[in-house]
C-alpha positions in Angstrom: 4.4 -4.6 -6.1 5.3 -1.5 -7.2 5.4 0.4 -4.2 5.3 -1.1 -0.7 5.0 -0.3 2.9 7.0 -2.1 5.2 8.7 -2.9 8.4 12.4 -3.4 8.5 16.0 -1.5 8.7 16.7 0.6 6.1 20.4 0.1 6.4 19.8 -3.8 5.6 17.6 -3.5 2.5 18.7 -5.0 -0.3 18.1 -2.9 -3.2 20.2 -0.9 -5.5 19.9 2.7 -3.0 18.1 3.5 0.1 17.9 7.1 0.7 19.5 9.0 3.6 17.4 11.6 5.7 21.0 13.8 6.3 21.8 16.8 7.7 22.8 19.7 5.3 26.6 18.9 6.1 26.1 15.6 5.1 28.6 14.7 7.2 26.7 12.4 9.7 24.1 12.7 12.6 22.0 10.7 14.5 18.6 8.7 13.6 18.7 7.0 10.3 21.6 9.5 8.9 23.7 8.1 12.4 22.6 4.6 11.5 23.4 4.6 7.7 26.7 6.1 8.2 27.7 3.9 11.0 26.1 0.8 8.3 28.3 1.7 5.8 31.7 2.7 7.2 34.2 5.5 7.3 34.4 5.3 3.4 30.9 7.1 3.4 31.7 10.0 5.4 35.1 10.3 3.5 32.8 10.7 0.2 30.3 12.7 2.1 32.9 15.4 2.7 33.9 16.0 -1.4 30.1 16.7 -2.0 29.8 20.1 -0.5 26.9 19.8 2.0 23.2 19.7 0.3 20.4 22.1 0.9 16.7 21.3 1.7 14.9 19.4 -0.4 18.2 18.4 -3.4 19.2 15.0 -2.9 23.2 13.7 -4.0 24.4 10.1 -4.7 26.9 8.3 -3.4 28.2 4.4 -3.6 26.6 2.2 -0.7 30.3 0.9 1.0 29.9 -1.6 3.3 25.9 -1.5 2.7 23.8 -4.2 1.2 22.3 -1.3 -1.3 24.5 -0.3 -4.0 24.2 3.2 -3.4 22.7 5.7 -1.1 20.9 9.0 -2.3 21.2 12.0 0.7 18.5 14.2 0.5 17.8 16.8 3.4 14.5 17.2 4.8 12.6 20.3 6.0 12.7 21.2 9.5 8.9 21.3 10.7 7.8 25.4 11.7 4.3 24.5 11.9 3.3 24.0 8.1 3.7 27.8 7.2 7.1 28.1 5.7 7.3 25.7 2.8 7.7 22.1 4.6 5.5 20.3 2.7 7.1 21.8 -0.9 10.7 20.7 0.5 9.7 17.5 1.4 7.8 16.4 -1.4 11.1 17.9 -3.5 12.9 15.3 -1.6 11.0 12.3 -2.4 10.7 13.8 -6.3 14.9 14.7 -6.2 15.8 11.5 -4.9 13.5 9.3 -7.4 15.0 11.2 -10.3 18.2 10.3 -9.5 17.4 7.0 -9.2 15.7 7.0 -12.5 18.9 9.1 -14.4 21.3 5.9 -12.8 18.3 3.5 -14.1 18.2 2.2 -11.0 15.5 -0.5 -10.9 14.6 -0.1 -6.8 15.2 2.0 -3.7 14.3 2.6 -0.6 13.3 5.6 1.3 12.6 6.1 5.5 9.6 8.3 6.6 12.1 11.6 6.3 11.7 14.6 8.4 9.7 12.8 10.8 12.0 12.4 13.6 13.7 14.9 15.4 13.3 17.5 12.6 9.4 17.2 14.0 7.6 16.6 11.1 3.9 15.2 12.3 4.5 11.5 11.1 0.7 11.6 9.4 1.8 14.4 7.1 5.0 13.2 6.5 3.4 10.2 5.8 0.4 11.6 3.2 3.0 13.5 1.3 5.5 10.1 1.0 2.8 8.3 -0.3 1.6 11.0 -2.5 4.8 11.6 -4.3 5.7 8.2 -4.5 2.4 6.8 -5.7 2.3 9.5 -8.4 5.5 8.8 -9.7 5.1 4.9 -9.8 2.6 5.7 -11.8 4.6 6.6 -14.5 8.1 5.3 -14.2 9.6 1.6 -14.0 10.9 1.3 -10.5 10.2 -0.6 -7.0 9.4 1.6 -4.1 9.9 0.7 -0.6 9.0 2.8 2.3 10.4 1.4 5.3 9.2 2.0 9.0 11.3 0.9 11.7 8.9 0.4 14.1 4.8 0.6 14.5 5.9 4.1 16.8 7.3 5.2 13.6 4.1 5.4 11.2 0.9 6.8 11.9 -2.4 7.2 9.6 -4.6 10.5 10.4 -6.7 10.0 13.0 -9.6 10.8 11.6 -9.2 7.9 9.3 -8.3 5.4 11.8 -11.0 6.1 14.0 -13.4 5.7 10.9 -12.3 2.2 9.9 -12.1 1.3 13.2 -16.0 2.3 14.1 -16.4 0.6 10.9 -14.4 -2.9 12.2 -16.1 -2.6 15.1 -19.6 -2.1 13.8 -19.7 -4.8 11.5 -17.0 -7.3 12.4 -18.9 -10.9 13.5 -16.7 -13.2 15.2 -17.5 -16.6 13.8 -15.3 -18.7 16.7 -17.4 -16.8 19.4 -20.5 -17.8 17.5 -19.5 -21.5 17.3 -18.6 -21.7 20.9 -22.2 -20.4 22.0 -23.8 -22.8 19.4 -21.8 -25.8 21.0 -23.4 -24.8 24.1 -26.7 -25.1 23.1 -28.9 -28.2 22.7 -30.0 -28.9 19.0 -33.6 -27.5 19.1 -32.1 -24.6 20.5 -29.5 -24.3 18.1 -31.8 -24.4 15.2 -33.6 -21.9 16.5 -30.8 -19.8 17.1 -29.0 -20.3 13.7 -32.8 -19.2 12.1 -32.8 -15.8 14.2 -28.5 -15.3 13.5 -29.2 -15.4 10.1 -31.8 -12.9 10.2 -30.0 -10.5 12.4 -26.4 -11.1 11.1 -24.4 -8.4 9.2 -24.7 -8.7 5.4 -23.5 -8.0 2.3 -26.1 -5.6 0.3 -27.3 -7.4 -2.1 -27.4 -7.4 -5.8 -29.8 -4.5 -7.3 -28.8 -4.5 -11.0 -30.8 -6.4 -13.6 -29.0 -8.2 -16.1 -30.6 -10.1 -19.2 -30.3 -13.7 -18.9 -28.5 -14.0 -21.9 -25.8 -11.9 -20.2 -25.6 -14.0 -16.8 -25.5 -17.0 -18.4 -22.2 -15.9 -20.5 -21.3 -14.1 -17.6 -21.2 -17.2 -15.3 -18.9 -19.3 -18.0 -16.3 -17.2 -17.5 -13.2 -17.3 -16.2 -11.5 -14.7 -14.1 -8.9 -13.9 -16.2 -11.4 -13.5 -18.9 -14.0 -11.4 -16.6 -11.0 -9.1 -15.5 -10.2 -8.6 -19.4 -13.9 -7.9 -20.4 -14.4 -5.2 -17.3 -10.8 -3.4 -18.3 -12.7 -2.9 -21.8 -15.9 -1.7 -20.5 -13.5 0.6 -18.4 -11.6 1.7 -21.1 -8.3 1.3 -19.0 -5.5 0.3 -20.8 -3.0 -2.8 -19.5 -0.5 -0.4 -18.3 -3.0 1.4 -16.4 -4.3 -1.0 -15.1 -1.8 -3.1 -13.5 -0.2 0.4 -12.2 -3.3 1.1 -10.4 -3.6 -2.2 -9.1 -0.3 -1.8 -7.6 0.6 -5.6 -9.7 3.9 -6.2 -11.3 3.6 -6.3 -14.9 4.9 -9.4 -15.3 2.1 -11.4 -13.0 -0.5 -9.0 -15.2 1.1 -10.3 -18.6 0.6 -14.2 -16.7 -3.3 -13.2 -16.2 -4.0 -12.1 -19.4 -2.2 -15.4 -21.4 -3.8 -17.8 -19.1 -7.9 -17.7 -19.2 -7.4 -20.5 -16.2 -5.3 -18.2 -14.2 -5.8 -18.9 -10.3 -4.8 -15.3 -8.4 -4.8 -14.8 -4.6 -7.4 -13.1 -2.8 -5.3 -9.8 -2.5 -5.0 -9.9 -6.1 -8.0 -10.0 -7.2 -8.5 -7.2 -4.5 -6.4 -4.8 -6.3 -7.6 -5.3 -9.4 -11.3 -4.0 -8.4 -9.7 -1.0 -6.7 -8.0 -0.1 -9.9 -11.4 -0.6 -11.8 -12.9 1.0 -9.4 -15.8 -1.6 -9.3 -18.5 -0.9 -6.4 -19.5 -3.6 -3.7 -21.7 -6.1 -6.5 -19.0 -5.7 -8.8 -16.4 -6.7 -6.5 -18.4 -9.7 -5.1 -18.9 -11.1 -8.5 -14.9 -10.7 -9.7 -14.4 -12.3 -6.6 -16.4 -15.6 -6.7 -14.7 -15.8 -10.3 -11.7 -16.8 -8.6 -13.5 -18.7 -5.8 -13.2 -16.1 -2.7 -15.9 -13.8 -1.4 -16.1 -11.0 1.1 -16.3 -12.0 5.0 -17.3 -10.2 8.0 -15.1 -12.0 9.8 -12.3 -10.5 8.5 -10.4 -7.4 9.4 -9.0 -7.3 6.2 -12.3 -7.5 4.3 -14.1 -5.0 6.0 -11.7 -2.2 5.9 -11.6 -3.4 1.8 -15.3 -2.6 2.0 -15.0 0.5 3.6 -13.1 2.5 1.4 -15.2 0.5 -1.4 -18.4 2.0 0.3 -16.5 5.5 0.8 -16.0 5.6 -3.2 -12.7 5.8 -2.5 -9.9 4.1 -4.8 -6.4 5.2 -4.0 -4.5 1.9 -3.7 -1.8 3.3 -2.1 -4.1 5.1 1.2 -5.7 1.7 1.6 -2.3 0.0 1.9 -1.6 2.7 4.4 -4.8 1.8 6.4 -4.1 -2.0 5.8 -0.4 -1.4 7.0 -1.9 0.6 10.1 -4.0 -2.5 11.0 -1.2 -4.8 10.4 -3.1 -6.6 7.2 -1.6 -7.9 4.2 -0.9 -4.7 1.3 -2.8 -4.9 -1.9 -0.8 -5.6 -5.2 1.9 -8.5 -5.8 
């Protein structure tokens, strides 16, 4: 995918630059400028020192040394003041700076830590909207695979006020199927039958279908393929490929796959992103789903929070990653 969240060491990623949250010296420090430095070897410092320190928000190149990337891109940070003195303008300058140079070296993927969110106090939610909002914007537009790698669970954190509405949401709706079949075992058969009559009337469902299509329609409708559906809903959107796979999050080359081969069989996630990026309600999803043979489950974590935000109206890819990353679920896009 395009862009990706993820867990890992940034000094160990093997891409062509990770980028360095450094002091202005750029001479070393601790956190992930400490860890970088020390990654790499004295050879980076000795660079370091012919660049002439860097103010907030520029971003300078250098070769990777000892490190698996082939380069890393130093960009200072802002120190947090409480939001009134131009943080979030200097950060978002660093995630722009550092991408541009990335794109003048055509490099073809880097990787960037949460910056400023350590012991320059940035709040980690903030730090963490304005990442994803830079980088999702400029993914958008330019050739190049984006990681943003958080060392630890302590390290990211979506705004509360989201998190607690998924997880109402989760909570609300979620129906444990193996807690179900336990009580069912326990049961004789008439009482079972009985039982699985009055579940299915007081169970959690899907809303069901309220448009009217001609029979005509549903009959072609239900010969299709899902590489032929997904093709026949990007025209009605009026999307083009490109923007379409972008806002999917999918690598062009998998899109290029779907669209040559009418028997294509995509994963579950896949088919996922591409109703986000056609921004297809509930129905819409359901049907593009059981084109490929999948539906949408209650007893799944990752299925409900896709419902939420379908139910909220709200289509960013790259914030429901974020609350798919906060709940430890698998990231839209391929």
């Amino acid at each position: 995918m395009p862009f990706e969240i993820i867990r890992a060491d940034i000094t160990t990623m093997k891409v062509d630059a990770i980028v360095n949250a450094a002091k202005s010296s750029l001479l070393g420090g601790g956190g992930v400028d400490g860890a970088i430095h020390k990654a790499a070897g004295p050879m980076l410092l000795e660079e370091c020192m012919g660049l002439g320190g860097c103010k907030p928000g520029e971003a300078k190149l250098t070769a990777g040394h000892r490190l698996p990337s082939h380069y890393v891109i130093h960009t200072v940070g802002p120190v947090w003041h409480g939001g009134d003195q131009d943080e979030e303008l200097i950060l978002a300058l660093c995630y722009k700076n550092s991408l541009n140079i990335a794109t003048e070296h055509q490099l073809k993927s880097i990787a960037f830590p949460l910056i400023s969110s350590g012991a320059y106090g940035y709040p980690k939610d903030r730090a963490l909207r304005t990442a994803i909002t830079v980088i999702s914007d400029y993914v958008m537009h330019h050739e190049i695979l984006v990681y943003l790698v958080v060392f630890d669970k302590e390290s990211f954190m979506l705004s509360e006020k989201l998190f607690s509405s998924v997880q109402t949401f989760i909570e609300d709706h979620y129906v444990d199927l193996q807690e179900i079949h336990s009580q069912f075992r326990s049961y004789d058969v008439q009482k079972m039958s009985c039982d699985m009559v009055k579940y299915r009337i007081e169970a959690p469902s899907l809303p069901s279908p309220k448009k009217t299509r001609r029979l005509d329609d549903l009959m072609d409708e239900l010969q299709e393929t899902f590489s032929e559906h997904l093709i026949r809903l990007i025209d009605i959107k009026g999307l083009t490929d490109v923007e379409t796979y972008k806002r999917a999050n999918i690598d062009r080359r998998l899109f290029s796959k779907i669209r040559s081969d009418k028997e294509y069989k995509p994963s579950k996630v896949t088919v996922i992103a591409f109703a986000i990026a056609l921004e297809l309600n509930l129905d819409e999803t359901m049907d593009l789903l059981r084109k490929a043979g999948f539906t949408i489950s209650h007893s799944s974590k990752f299925d409900l929070i896709i419902e939420y935000f379908i139910l909220e109206g709200n289509y960013h890819i790259y914030e429901i990653n974020e609350a798919l990353f906060a709940f430890d679920q698998q990231l839209l896009g391929v």
